[in-house]
C-alpha positions in Angstrom: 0.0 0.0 0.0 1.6 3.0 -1.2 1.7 6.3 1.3 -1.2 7.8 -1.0 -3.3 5.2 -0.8 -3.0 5.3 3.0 -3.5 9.1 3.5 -7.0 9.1 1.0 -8.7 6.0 2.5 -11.1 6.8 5.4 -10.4 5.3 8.7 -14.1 4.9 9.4 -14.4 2.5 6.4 -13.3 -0.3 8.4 -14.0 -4.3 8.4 -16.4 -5.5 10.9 -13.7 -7.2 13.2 -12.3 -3.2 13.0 -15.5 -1.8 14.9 -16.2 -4.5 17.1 -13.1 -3.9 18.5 -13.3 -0.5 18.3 -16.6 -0.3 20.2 -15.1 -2.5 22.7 -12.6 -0.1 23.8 -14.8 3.0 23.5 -17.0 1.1 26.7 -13.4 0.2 28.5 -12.3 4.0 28.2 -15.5 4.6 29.9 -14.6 3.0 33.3 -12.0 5.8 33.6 -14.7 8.3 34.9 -17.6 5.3 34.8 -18.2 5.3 38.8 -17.4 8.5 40.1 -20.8 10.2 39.9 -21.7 7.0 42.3 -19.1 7.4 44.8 -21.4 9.2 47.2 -24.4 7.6 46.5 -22.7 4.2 46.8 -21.3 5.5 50.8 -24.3 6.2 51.8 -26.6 3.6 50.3 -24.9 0.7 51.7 -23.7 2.3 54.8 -20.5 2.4 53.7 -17.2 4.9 54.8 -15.4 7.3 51.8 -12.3 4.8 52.7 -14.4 1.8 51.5 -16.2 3.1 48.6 -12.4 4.1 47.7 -11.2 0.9 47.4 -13.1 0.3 44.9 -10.2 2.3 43.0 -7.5 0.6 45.1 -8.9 -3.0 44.2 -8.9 -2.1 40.2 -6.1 -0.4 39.6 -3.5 -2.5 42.1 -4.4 -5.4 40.3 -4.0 -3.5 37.3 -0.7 -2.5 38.2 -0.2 -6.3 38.6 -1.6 -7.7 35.5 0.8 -5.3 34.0 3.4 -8.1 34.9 1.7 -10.8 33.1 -0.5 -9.2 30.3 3.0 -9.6 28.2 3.7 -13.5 29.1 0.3 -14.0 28.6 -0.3 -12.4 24.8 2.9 -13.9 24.0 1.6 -17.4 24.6 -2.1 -17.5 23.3 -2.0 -14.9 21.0 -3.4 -11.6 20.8 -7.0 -12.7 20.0 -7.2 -14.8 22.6 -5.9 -12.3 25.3 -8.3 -9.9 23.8 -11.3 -12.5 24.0 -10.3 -13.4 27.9 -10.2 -10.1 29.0 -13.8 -9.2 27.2 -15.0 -12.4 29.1 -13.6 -11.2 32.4 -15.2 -7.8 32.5 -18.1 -9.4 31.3 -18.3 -11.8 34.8 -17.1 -9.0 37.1 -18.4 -6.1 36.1 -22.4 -8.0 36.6 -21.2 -9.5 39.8 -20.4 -6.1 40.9 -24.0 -4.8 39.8 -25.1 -7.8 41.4 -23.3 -7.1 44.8 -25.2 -6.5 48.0 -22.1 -5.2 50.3 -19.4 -2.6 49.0 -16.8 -5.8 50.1 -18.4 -7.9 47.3 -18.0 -4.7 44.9 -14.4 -4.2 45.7 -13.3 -7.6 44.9 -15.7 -7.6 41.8 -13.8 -4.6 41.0 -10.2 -6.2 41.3 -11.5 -9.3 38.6 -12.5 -6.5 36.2 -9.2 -4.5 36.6 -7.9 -7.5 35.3 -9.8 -8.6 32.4 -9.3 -4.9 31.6 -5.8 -5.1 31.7 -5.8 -7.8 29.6 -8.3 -6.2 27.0 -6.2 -3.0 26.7 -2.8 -4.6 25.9 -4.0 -6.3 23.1 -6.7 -4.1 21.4 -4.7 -1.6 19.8 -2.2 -4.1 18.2 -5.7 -6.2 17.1 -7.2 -3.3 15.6 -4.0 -2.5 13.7 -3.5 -5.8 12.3 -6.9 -6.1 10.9 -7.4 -2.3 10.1 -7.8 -0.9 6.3 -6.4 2.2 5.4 -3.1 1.2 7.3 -1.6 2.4 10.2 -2.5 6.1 10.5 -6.1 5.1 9.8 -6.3 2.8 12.4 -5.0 5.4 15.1 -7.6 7.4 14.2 -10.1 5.6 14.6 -8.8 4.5 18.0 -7.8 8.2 19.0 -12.0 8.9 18.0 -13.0 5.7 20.4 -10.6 7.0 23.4 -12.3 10.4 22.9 -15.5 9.2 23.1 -15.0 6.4 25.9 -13.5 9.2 28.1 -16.2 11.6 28.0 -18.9 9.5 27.5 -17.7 7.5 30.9 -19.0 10.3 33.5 -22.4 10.7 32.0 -23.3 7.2 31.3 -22.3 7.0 34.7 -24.6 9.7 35.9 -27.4 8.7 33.8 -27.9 4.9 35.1 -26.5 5.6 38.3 -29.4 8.5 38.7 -31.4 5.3 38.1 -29.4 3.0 40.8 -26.0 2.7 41.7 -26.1 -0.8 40.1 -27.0 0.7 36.7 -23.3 1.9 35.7 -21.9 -1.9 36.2 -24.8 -3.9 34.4 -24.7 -1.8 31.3 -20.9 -2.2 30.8 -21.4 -5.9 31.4 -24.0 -5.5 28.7 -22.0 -3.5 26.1 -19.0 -5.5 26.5 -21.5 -8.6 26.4 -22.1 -7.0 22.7 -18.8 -6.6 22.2 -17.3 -10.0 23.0 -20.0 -11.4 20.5 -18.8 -9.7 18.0 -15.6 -10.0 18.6 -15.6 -14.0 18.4 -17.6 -13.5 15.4 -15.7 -11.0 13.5 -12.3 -11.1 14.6 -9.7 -13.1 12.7 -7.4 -15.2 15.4 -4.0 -13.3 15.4 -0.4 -15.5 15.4 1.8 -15.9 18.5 4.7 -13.8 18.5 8.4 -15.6 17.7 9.4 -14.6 21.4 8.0 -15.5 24.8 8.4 -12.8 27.1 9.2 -13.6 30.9 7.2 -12.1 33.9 10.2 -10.9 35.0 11.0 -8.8 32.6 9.2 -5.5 33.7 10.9 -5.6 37.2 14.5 -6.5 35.9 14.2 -3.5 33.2 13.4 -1.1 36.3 17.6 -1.5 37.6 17.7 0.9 34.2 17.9 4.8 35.8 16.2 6.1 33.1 13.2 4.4 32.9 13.3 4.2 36.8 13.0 8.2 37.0 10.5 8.4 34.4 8.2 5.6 36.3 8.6 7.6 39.6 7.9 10.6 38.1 4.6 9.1 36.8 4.2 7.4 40.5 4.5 11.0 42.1 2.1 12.6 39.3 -0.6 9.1 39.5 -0.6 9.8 43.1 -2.6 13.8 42.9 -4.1 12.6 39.9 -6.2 9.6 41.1 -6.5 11.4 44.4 -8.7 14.2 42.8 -10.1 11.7 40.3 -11.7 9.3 43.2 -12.1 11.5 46.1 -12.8 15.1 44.9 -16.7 14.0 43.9 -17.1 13.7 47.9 -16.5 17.7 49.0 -18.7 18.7 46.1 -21.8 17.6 47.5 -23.4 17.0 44.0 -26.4 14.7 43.0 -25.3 11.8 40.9 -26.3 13.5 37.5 -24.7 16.6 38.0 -21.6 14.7 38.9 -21.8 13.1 35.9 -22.0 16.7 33.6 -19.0 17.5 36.0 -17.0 14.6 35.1 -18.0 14.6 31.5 -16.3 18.3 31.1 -13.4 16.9 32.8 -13.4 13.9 29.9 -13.9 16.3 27.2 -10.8 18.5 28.6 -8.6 15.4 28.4 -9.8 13.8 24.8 -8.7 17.3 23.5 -5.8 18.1 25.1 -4.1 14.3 25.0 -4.9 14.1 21.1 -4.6 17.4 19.8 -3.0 20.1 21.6 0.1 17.9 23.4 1.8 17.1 19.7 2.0 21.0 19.1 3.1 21.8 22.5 5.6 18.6 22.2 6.9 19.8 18.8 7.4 23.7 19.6 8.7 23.6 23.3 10.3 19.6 23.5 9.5 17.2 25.8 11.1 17.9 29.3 10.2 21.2 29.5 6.8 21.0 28.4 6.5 18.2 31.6 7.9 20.4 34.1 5.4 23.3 32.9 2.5 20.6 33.4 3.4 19.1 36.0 3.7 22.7 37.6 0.4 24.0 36.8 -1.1 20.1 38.0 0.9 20.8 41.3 -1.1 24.2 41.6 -4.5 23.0 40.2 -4.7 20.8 43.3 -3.4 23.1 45.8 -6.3 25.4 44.6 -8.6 22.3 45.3 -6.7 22.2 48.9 -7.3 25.5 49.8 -10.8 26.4 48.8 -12.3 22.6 49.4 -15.3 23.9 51.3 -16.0 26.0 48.0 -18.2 24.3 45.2 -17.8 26.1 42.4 -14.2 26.1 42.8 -14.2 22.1 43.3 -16.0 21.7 39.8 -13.9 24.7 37.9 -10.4 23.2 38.9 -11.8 19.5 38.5 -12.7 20.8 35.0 -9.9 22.5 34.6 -7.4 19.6 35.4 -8.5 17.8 32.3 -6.2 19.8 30.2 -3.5 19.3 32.6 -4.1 15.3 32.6 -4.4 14.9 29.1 -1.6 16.3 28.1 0.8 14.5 30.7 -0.8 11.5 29.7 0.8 12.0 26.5 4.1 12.7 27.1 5.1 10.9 29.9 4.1 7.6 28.1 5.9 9.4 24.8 9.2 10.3 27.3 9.0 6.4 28.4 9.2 5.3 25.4 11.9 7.4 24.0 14.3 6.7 27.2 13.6 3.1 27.5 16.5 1.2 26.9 14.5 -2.3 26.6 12.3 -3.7 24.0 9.2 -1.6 24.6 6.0 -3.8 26.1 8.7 -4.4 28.5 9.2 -1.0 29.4 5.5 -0.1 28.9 4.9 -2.9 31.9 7.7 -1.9 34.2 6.3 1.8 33.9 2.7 0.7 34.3 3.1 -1.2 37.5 4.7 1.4 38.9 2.3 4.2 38.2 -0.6 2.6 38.7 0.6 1.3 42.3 0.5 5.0 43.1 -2.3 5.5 41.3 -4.4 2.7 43.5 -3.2 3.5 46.7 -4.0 7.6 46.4 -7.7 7.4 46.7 -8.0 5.2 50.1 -5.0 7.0 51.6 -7.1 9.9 50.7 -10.0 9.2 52.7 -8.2 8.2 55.6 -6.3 11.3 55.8 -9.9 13.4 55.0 -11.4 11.2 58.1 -8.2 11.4 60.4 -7.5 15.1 59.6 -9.3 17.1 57.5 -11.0 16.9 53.4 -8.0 19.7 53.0 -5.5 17.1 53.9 -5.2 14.7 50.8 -5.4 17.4 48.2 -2.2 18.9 49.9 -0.3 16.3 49.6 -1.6 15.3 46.1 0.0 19.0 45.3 3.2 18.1 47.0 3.3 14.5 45.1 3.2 16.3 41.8 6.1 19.0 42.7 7.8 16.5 43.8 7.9 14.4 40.6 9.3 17.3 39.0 12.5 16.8 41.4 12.6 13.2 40.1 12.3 14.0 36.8 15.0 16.7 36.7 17.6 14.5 37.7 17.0 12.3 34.2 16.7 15.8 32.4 20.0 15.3 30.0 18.8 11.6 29.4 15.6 12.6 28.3 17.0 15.5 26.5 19.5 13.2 24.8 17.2 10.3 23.9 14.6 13.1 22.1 17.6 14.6 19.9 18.2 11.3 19.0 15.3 10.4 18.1 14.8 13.2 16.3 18.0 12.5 14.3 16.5 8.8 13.6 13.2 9.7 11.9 14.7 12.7 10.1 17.3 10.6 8.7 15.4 7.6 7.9 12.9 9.7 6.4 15.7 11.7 3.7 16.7 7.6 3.0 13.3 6.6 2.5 14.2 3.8 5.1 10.9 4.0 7.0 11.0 0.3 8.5 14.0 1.4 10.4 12.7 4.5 11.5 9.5 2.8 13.1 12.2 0.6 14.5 14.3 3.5 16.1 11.8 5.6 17.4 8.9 3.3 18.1 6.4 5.5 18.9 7.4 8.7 17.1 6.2 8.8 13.4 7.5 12.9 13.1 7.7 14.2 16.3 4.8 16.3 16.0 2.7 14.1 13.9 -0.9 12.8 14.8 -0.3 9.1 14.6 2.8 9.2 16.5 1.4 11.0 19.3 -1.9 8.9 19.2 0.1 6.2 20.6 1.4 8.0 23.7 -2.1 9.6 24.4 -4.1 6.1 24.0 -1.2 4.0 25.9 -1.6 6.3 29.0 -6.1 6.1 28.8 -7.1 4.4 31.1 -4.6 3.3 31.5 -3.2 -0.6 31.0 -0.5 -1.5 28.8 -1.5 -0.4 26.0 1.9 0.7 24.7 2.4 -3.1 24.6 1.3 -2.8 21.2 3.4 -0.2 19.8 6.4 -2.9 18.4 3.2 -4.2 16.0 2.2 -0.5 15.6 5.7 -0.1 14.3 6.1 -2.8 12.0 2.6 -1.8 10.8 3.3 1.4 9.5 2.9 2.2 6.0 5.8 2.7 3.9 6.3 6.4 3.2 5.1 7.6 6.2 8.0 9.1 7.9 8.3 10.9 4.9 5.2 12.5 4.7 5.4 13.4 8.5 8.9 14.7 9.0 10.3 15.3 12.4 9.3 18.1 14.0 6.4 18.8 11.5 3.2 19.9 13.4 0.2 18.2 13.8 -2.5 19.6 11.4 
């Protein structure tokens, strides 16, 4: 397929394996803001305290973190298909047990069997979709970037619609939709090979004694930790009704859909990657200590909420885009070393949260959620030259391999960077980091996909139209 053949076919003219897929993931991007207009309504329905209903977070995305070990030795074994069809299945089971539940215990170990059927679901669905996608590869990153945009801010307000209804609504109608979507995707779905290479469980851990994808993994730690603190626990100070949550939320969704997809590749390509994440991170840092200092106000709650949208989709995209280029390991191994990392912060944020809220005061977590931010700007300053370095050279790569014509080995050199600036390159940062599994496990495929010509059409640096 020839670069021009690529560019004029439309990614929505896709085979039905394509879209059952991609309706798959639009529900999984969902659960990102799915149960948070339910929080309180969940607390005080079944009698339960802020710290339970927040382990509801903690159950899903620890276990998450987890699977982020295995998702890798798993795909490499049964296939991609197969990974993809188990984790369907899994969310499926959980998700209505959860509905089903009668105790906010049964709900948060419903919760941890979902996080990992997710997990599973997400490492494999971008690679599926790519491999069975017409158009090529920037036409299938479209049409993911359009399902991640929609998941994400869809999520709150299907979330405040059926939970208006009952708290159990949000949970049966993902186990519904994904019900849909597993049909289809056994029906559809072509079975995908085994890759040559088995990959070992310990892999992610053993690529962590590497510094620089240690400091970029903190860094995400520190930022995971304010982020999923003001996620989970700022719907509690607002004193909102469930739908109104759910409009509040929704904003918040829209905010990141825009700002992962389109405004982070300009920012990237004008100002670089380090310093555009220390600019983010500052501005995250101060967005919460806002939320810490004026807690007891409303419409501040919903305006910085709101606000931090922008904030978190944009980090979401370069910090997954800064992994990638610093990793020193093949890169599902480094996207599962950074994802069990994060997302161990990430769980443990919302029911450290509510302790502190009960123990001290609902100021309390928000503080320190500021101070977790600004400090993963100190962490990430001391692996400033090697991100500095690993960007130039990446740079060099694409530009070079793109004056050759040599674009296999420039999808081979900088994985996940098709032009710095370009749309599809970035795509893969901003969907690895939604919601938030492993998805970057599928960039090597995403690489070997891409259509040749494309570097050349998207040289480094270019901006994103």
């Amino acid at each position: 397929m020839t670069a021009g053949s690529s560019a004029s076919a439309s990614p929505f003219r896709q085979p039905k394996g394509v879209w059952a897929v991609a309706f798959a993931c639009v529900v999984s991007f969902m659960g990102i803001g799915l149960v948070d207009p339910i929080l309180p309504a969940l607390s005080h329905q079944l009698q339960a305290s802020p710290s339970s209903v927040e382990l509801l977070f903690t159950s899903y995305l620890v276990v998450t973190a987890v699977a982020m070990l295995v998702t890798g030795w798993v795909s490499s074994r049964i296939g991609g298909r197969r990974t993809l069809v188990a984790g369907l299945v899994l969310i499926v089971a959980f998700s209505a047990l959860a509905g089903s539940s009668h105790t906010i215990g049964q709900i948060i170990g419903f919760r941890a069997g979902w996080g990992l059927g997710n997990a599973l679901f997400i490492a494999t669905s971008l690679a599926v979709i790519i491999g069975a996608a017409s158009g090529g590869f920037a036409g299938a990153i479209v049409l993911y970037e359009t399902a991640l945009g929609i998941g994400i801010a869809l999520g709150p307000l299907v979330g405040g619609e059926l939970g208006g209804i009952s708290w159990r609504g949000p949970f049966f109608g993902v186990s519904v939709l994904m019900t849909i979507s597993l049909v289809a995707t056994l029906l559809f779905v072509d079975p995908t090979p085994k890759t040559p290479r088995k990959t070992s469980i310990t892999e992610p851990l053993r690529a962590l004694r590497h510094r620089a994808l240690a400091i970029m993994s903190i860094t995400a730690l520190g930022y995971n930790w304010g982020f999923f603190t003001l996620l989970a626990y700022a719907p509690f100070p607002m004193h909102l009704g469930v739908h109104e949550l759910g409009y509040v939320f929704t904003g918040w969704g829209i905010m990141v859909a825009i700002f992962a997809v389109f405004v982070a590749p300009r920012l990237q390509a004008r100002f670089g990657t380090a310093r555009t994440l220390y600019v983010n991170l500052a501005l995250m840092s101060a967005d919460l200590l806002v939320i810490a200092v004026f807690t007891s106000s409303q419409l501040a709650l919903i305006v910085a909420v709101i606000a931090s949208g922008a904030l978190v989709g944009l980090n979401n995209t370069l910090t997954t885009q800064a992994v990638m280029l610093v990793a020193p390991v093949d890169k599902p191994v480094a996207s599962a070393a950074y994802g069990f990392v994060r997302f161990i912060g990430g769980g443990l944020a919302p029911f450290v949260a509510s302790k502190l809220a009960v123990g001290l005061n609902v100021h309390v977590p928000f503080y320190l959620g500021a101070a977790t931010v600004a400090a993963a700007i100190g962490v990430l300053a001391t692996g400033h030259s090697l991100l500095e370095r690993a960007e130039h050279r990446g740079t060099r790569a694409a530009a070079s391999a793109g004056a050759a014509g040599a674009v296999p080995v420039a999808a081979k050199a900088v994985p996940v960077v098709a032009g710095a600036g370009s749309v599809a390159g970035q795509a893969v940062a901003a969907i690895a980091e939604a919601m938030p599994v492993g998805t970057a496990e599928a960039v090597p495929a995403v690489a070997e996909a891409t259509p040749v010509g494309t570097a050349e059409a998207e040289p480094a640096g270019a901006p994103a139209p």
